[in-house]
C-alpha positions in Angstrom: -42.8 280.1 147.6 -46.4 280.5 146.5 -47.7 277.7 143.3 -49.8 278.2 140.8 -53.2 276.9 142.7 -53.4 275.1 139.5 -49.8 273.6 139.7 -50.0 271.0 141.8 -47.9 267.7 142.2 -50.6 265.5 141.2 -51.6 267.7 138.3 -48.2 267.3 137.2 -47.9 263.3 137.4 -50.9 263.3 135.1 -49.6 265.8 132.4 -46.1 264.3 132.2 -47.0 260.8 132.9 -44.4 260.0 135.7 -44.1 257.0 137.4 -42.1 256.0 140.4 -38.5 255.7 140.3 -37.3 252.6 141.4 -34.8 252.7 144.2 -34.0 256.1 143.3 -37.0 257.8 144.6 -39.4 260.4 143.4 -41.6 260.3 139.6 -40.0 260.6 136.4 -40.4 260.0 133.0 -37.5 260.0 130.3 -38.5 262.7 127.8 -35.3 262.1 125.1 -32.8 259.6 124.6 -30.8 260.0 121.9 -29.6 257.4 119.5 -27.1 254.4 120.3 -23.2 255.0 120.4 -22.5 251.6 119.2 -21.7 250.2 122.8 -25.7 250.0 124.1 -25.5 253.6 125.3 -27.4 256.3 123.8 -25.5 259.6 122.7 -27.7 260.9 125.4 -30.6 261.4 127.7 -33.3 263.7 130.0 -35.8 263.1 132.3 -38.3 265.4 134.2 -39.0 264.2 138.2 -40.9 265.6 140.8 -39.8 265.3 144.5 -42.8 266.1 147.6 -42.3 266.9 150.9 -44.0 263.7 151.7 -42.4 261.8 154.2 -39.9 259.1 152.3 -39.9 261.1 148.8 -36.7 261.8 148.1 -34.0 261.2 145.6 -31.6 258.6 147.9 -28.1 258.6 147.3 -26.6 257.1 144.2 -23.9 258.0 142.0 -23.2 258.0 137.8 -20.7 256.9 136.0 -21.1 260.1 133.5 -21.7 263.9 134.5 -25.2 264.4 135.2 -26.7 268.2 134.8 -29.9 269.3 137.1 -32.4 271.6 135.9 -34.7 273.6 138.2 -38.2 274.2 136.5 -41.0 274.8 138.8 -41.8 275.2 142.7 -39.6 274.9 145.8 -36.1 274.7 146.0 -34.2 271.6 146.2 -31.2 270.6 148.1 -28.5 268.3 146.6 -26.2 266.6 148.8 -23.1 266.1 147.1 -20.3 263.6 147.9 -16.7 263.7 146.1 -14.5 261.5 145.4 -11.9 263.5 147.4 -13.8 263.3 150.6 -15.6 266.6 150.5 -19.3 267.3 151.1 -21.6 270.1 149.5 -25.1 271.3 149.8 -26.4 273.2 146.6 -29.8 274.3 146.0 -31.7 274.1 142.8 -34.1 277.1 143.1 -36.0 280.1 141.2 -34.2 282.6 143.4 -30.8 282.8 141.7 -30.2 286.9 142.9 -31.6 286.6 146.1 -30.8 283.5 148.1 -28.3 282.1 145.8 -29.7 279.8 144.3 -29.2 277.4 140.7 -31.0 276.9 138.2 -28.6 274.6 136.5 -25.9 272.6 138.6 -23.4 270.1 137.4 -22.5 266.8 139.2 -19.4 266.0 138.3 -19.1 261.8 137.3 -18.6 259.7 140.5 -19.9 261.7 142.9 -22.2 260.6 145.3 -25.6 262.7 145.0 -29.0 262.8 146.8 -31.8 265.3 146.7 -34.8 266.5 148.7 -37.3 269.4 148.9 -35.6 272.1 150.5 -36.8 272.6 153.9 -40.4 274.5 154.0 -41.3 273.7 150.8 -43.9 271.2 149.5 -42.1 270.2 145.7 -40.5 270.8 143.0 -40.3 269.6 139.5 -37.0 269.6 138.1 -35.2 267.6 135.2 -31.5 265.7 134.7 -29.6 265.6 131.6 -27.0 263.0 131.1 -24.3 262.7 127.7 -23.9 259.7 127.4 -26.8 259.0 128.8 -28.6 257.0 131.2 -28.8 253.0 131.4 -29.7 251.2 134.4 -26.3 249.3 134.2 -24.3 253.1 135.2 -26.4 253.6 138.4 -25.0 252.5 141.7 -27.3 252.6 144.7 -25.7 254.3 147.8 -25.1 251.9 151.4 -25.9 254.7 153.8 -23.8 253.5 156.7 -20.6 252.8 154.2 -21.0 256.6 153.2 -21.9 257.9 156.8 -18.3 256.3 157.8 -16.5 257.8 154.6 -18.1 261.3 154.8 -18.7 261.8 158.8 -19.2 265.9 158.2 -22.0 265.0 156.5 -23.4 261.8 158.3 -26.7 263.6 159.3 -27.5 264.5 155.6 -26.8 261.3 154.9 -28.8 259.2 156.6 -31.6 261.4 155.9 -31.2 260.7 152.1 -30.3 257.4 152.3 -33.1 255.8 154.7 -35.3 253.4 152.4 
């Protein structure tokens, strides 16, 4: 898909300010978080990231202990690789072309489940954002062992290694 000449990742790490992700993966930078629910959790929270084509940039697999809802703002599609509890494996994209190839603009990932995300194949990156309620702490997020989930979700062992190399 054709950018803005303007719109370009490193114009966008400047304007937004984002920084590197630890272990995650990617820039980000936490634009809300709402106030505390009493138990050292805010009420809620959202980040904006940015994911290259670059080799290594990627969001590696992790999982949440709360629904987490992606947002598709600007460039190339993304694909999620999503990893149930019940043993299934999915592969939505995050993308401006909702009518023509399907793709989501907003998407869901249900609590527990194991996701990872690149830059769809072809394209060079995409800016996109994750809302959380509750929201984020650093005490929730559980970092993906690529061979443990390779051996619980074979069908989708390829994808997984892919997203889960450091």
């Amino acid at each position: 898909m054709p950018h803005d000449a303007r719109t370009t990742p490193q114009a966008l790490i400047e304007h937004f300010g984002l920084t590197p992700l630890p272990r995650e993966g990617g820039r980000f930078r936490q634009l809300w978080a709402g106030p505390d629910r009493g138990d050292g959790r805010p009420e809620g929270t959202s980040i904006v990231a940015l994911l290259t084509s670059a080799p290594g940039d990627r969001s590696r697999l992790h999982r949440l202990p709360a629904d987490e809802i992606w947002h598709h703002y600007l460039g190339d599609p993304l694909t999620l690789l999503l990893l149930a509890p019940d043993g299934s494996a999915r592969t939505p994209v995050l993308g401006p072309d909702v009518l023509g190839a399907g793709h989501q603009v907003q998407l869901t990932v249900p609590a527990g489940t194991w996701m990872g995300a690149r830059v769809a194949e072809g394209g060079s990156w995409t800016l996109f954002g994750c809302t959380m309620a509750p929201g984020y702490t650093d005490e929730g997020y559980e970092h993906g062992d690529p061979a443990a989930l390779a051996r619980a979700y074979p069908q989708a062992a390829r994808e997984i290694g892919e997203l889960g190399r450091p």
